[in-house]
N, CA, C and O atoms as a GROMACS GRO file, in nm:
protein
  372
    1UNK      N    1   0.084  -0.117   0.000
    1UNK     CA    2   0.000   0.000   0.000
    1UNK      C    3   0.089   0.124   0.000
    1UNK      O    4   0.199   0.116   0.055
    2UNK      N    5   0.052   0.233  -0.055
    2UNK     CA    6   0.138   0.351  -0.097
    2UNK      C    7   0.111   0.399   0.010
    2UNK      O    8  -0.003   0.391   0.056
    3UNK      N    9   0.260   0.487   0.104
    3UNK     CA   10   0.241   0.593   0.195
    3UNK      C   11   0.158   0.655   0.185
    3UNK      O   12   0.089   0.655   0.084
    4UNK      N   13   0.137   0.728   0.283
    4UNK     CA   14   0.008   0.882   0.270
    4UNK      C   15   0.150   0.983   0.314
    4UNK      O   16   0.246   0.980   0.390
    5UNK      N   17   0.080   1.085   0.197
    5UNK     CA   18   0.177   1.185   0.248
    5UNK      C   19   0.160   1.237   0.368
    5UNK      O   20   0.053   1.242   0.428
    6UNK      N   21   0.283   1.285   0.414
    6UNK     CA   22   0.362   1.354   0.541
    6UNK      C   23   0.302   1.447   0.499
    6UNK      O   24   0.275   1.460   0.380
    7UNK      N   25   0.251   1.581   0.645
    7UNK     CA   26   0.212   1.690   0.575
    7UNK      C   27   0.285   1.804   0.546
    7UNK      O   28   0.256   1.920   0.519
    8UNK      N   29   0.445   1.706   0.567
    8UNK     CA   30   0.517   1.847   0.517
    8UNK      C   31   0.494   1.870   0.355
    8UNK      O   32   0.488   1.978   0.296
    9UNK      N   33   0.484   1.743   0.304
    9UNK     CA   34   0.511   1.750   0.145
    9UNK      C   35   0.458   1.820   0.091
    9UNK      O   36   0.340   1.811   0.126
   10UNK      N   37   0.478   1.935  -0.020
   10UNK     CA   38   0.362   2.025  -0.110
   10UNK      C   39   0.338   1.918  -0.179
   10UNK      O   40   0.406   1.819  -0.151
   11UNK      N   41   0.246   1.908  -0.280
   11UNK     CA   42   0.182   1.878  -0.360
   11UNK      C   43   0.159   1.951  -0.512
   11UNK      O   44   0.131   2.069  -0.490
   12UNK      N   45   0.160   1.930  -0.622
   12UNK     CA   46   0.150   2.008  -0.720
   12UNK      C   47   0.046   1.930  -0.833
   12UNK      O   48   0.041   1.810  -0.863
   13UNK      N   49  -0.012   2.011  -0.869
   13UNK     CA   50  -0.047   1.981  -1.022
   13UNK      C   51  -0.027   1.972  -1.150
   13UNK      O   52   0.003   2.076  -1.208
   14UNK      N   53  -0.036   1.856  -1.224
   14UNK     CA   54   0.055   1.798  -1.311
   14UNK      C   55   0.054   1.950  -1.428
   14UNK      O   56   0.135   1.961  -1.519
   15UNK      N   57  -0.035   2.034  -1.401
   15UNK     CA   58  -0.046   2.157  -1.477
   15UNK      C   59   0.087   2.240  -1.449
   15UNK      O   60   0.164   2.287  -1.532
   16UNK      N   61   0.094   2.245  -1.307
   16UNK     CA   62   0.192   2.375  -1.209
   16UNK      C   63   0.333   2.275  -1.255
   16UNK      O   64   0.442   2.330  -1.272
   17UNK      N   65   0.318   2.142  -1.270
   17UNK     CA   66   0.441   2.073  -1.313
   17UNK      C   67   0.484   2.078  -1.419
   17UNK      O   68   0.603   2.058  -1.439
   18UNK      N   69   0.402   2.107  -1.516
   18UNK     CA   70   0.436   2.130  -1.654
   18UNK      C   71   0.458   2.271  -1.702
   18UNK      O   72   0.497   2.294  -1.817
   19UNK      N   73   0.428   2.376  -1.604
   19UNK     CA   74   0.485   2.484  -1.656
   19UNK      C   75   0.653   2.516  -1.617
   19UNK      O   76   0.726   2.594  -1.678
   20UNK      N   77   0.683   2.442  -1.513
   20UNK     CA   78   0.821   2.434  -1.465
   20UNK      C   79   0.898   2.398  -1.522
   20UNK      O   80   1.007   2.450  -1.545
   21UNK      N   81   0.837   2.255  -1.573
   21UNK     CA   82   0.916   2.199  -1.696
   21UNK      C   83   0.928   2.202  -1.818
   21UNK      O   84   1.017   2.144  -1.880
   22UNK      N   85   0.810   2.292  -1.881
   22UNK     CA   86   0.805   2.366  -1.964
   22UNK      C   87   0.818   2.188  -2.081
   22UNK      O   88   0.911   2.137  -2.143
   23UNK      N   89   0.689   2.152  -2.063
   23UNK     CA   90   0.642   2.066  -2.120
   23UNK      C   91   0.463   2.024  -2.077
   23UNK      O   92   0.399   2.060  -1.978
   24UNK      N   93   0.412   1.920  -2.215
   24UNK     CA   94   0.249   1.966  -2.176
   24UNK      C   95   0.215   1.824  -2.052
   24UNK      O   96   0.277   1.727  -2.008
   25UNK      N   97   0.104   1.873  -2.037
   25UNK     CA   98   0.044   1.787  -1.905
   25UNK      C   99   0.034   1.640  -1.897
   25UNK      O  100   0.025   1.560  -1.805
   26UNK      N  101   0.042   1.631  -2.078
   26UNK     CA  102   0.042   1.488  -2.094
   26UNK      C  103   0.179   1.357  -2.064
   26UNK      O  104   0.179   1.237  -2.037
   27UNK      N  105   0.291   1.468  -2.087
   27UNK     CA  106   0.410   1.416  -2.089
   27UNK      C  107   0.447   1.406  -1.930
   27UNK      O  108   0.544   1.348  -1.880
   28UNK      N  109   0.349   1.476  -1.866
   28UNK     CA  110   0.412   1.494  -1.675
   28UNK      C  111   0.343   1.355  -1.639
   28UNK      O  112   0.399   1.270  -1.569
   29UNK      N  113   0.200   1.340  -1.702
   29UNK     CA  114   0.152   1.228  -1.661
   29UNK      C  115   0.258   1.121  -1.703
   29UNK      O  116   0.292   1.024  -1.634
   30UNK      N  117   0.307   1.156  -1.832
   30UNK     CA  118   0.390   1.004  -1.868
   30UNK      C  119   0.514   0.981  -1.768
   30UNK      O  120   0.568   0.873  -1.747
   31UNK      N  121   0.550   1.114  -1.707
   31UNK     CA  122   0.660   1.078  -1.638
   31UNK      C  123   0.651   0.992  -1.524
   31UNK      O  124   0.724   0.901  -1.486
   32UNK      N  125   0.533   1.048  -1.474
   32UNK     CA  126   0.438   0.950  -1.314
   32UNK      C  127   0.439   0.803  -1.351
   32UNK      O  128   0.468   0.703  -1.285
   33UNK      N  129   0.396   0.821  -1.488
   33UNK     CA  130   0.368   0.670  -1.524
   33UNK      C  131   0.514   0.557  -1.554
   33UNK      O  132   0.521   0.435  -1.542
   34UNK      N  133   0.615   0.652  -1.594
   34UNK     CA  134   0.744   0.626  -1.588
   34UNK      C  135   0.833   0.568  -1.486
   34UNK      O  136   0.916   0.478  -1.493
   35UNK      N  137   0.774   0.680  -1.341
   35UNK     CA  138   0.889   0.633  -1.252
   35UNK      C  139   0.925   0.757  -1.215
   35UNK      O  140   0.932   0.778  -1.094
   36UNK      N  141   0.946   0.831  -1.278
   36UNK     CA  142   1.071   0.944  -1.318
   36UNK      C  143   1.000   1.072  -1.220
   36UNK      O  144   1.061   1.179  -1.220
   37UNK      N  145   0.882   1.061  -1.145
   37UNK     CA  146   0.817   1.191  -1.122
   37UNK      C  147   0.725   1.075  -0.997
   37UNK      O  148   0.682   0.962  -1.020
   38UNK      N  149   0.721   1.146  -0.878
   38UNK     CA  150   0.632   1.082  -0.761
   38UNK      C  151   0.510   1.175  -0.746
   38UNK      O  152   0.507   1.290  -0.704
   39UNK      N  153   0.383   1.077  -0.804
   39UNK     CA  154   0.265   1.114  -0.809
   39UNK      C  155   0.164   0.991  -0.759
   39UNK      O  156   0.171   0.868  -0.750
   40UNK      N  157   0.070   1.090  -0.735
   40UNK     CA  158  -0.026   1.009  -0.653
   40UNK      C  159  -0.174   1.091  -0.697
   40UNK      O  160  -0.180   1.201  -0.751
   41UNK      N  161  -0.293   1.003  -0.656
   41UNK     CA  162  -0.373   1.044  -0.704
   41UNK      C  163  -0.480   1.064  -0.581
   41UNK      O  164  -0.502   0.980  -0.494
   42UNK      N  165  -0.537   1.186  -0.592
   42UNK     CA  166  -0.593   1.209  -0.464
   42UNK      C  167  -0.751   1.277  -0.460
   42UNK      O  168  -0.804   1.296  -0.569
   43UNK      N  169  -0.801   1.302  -0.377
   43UNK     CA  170  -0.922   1.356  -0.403
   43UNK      C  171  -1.075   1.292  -0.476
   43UNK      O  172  -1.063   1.170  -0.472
   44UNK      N  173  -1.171   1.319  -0.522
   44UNK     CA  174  -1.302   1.258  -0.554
   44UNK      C  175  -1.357   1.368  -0.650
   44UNK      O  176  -1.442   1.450  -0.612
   45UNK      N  177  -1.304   1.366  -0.779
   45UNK     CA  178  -1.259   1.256  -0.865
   45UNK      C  179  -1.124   1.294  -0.854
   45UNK      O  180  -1.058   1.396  -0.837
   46UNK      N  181  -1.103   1.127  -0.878
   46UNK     CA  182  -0.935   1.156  -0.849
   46UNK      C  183  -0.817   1.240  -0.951
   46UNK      O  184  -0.797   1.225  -1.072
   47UNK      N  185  -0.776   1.295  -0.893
   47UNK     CA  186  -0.633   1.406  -0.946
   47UNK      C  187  -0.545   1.365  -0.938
   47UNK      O  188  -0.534   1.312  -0.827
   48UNK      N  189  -0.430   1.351  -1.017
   48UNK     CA  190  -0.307   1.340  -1.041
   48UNK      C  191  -0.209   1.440  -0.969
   48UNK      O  192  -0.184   1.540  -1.037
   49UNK      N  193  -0.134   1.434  -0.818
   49UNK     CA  194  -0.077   1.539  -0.794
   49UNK      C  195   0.082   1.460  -0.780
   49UNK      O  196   0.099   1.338  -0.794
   50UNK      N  197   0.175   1.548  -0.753
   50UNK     CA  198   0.332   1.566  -0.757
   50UNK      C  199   0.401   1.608  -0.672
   50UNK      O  200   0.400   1.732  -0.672
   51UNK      N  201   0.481   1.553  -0.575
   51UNK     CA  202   0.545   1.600  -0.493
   51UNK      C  203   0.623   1.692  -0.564
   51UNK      O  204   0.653   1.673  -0.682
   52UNK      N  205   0.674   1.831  -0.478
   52UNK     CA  206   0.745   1.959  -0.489
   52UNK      C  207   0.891   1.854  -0.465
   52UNK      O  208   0.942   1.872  -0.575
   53UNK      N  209   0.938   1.807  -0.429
   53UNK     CA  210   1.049   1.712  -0.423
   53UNK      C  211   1.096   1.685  -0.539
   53UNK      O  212   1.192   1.742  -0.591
   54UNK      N  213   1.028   1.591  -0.590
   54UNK     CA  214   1.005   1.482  -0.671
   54UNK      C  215   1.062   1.591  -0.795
   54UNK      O  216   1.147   1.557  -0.878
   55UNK      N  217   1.017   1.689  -0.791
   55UNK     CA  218   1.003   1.792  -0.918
   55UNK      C  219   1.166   1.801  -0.968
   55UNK      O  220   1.232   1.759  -1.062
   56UNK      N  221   1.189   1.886  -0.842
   56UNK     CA  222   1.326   1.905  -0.793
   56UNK      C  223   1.448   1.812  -0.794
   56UNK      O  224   1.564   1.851  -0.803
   57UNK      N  225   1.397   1.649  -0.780
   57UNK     CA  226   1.502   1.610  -0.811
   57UNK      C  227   1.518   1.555  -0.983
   57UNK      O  228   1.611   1.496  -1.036
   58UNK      N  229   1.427   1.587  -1.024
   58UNK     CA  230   1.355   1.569  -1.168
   58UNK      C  231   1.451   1.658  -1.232
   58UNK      O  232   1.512   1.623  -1.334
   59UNK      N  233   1.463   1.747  -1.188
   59UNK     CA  234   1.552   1.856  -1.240
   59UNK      C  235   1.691   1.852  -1.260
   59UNK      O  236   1.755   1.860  -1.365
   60UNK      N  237   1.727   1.838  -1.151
   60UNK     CA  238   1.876   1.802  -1.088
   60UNK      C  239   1.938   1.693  -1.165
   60UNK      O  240   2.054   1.690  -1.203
   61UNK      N  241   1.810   1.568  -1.191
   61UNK     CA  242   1.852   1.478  -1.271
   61UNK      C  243   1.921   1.471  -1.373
   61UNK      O  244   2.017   1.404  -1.410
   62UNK      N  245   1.826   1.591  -1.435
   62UNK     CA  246   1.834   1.608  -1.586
   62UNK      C  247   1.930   1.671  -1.613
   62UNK      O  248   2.006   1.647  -1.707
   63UNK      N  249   1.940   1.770  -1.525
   63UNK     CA  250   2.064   1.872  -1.538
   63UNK      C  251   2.216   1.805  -1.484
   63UNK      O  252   2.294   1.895  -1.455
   64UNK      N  253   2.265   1.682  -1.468
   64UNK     CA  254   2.320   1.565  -1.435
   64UNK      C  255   2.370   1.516  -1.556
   64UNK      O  256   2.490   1.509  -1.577
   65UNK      N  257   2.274   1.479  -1.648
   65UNK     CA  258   2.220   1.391  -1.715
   65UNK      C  259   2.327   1.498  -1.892
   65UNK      O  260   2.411   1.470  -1.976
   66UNK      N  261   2.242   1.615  -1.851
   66UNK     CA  262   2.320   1.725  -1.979
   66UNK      C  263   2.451   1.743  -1.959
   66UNK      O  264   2.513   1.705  -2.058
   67UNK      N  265   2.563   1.809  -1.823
   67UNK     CA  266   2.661   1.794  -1.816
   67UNK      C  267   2.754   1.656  -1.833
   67UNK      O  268   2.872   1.667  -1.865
   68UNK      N  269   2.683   1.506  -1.807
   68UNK     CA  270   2.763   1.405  -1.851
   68UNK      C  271   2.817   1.395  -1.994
   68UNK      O  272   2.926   1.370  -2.045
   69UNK      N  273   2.660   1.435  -2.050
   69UNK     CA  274   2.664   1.409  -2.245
   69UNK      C  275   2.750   1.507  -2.273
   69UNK      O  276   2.835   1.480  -2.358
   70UNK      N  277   2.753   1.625  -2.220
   70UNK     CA  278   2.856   1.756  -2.287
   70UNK      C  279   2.992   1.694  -2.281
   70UNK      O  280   3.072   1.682  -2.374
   71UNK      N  281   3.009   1.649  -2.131
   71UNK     CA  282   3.195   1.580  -2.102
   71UNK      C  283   3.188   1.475  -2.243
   71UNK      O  284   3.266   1.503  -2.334
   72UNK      N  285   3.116   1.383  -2.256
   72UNK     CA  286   3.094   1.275  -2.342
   72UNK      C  287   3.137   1.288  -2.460
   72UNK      O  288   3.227   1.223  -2.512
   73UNK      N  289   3.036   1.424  -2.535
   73UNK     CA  290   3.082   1.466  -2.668
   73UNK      C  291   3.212   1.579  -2.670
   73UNK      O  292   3.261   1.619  -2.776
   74UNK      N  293   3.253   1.617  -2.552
   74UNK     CA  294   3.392   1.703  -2.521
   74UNK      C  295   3.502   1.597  -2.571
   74UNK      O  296   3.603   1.616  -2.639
   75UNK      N  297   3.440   1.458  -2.507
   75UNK     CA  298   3.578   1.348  -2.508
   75UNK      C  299   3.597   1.299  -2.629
   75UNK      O  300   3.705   1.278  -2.684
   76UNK      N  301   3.481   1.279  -2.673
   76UNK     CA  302   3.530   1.264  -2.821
   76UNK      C  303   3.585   1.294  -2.913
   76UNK      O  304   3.635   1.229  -3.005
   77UNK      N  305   3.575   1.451  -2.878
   77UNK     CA  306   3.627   1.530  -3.059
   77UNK      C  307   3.752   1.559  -2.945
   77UNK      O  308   3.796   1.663  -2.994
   78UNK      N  309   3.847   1.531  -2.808
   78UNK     CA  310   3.975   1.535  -2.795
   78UNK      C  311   4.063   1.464  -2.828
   78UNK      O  312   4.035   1.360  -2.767
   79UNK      N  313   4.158   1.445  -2.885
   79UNK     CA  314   4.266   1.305  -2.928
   79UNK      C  315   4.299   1.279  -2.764
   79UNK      O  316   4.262   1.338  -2.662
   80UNK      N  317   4.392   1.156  -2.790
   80UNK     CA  318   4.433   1.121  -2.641
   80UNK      C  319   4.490   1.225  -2.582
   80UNK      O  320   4.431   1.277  -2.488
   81UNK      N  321   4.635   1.283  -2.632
   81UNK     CA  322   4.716   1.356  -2.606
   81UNK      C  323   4.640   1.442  -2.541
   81UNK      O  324   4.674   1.473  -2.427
   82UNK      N  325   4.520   1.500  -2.599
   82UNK     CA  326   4.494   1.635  -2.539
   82UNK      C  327   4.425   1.597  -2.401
   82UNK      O  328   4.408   1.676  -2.309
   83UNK      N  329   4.402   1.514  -2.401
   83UNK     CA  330   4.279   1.421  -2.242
   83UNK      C  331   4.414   1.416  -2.164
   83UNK      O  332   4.428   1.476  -2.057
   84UNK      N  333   4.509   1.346  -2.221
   84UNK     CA  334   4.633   1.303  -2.116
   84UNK      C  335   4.682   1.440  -2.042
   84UNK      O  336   4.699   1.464  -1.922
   85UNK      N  337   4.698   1.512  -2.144
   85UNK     CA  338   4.755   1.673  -2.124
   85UNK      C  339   4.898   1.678  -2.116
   85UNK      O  340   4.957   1.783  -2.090
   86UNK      N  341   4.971   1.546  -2.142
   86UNK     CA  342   5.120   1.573  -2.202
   86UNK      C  343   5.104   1.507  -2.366
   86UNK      O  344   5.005   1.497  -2.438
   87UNK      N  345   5.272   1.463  -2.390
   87UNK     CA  346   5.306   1.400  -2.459
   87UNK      C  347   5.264   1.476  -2.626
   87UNK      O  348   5.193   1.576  -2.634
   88UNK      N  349   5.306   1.424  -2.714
   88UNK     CA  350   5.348   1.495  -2.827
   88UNK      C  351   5.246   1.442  -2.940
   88UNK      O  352   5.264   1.322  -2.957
   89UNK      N  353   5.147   1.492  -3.020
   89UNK     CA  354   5.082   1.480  -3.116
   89UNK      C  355   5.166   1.433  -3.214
   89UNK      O  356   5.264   1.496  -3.252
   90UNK      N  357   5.122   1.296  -3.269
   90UNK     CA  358   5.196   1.250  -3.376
   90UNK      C  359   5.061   1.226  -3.505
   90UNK      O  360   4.955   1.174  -3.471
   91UNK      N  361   5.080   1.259  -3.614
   91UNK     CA  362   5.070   1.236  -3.722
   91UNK      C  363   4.880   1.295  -3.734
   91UNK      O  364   4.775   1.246  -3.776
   92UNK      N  365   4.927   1.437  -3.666
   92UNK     CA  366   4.792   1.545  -3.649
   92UNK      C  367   4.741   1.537  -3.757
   92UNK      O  368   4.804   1.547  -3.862
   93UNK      N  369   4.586   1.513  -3.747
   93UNK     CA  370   4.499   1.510  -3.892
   93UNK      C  371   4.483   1.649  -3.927
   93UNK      O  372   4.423   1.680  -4.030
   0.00000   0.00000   0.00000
């Protein structure tokens, strides 16, 4: 059985979540449905809401997620030499 929220937790609407993320309401639901976003459904008829947490680390994730790929495609276009940071470039394209 799913916790009940603590009443510290805010709560948000997959609306107030999607303007943050600056994506539509449908894709916040997909995230709930994903994993990726802690939602719960509450009220009569039931609503889709979002922990203020959840949002936040949603974010953090992502922004995680962009600095790895940047190092990633940084490492690529460096030859060894230049990653090592000595030693002598041989037969520079």
């Amino acid at each position: 059985m799913p916790e009940a929220p603590r009443s510290d937790v805010r709560l948000l609407a997959p609306a107030q979540v999607a303007e943050v993320l600056n994506v539509t309401v449908d894709e916040v639901v997909d995230l709930i449905a994903e994993g990726r976003l802690r939602g719960m459904r509450v009220g009569s008829p039931a609503q889709w809401r979002v922990e203020e947490t959840s949002v936040a680390a949603y974010v953090d994730d992502q922004a995680e997620e962009a600095r790895r790929m940047a190092l990633w495609r940084q490492s690529n276009a460096a030859s060894f030499p230049e990653l090592w940071g000595t030693g002598v470039i041989r037969n520079a394209d």
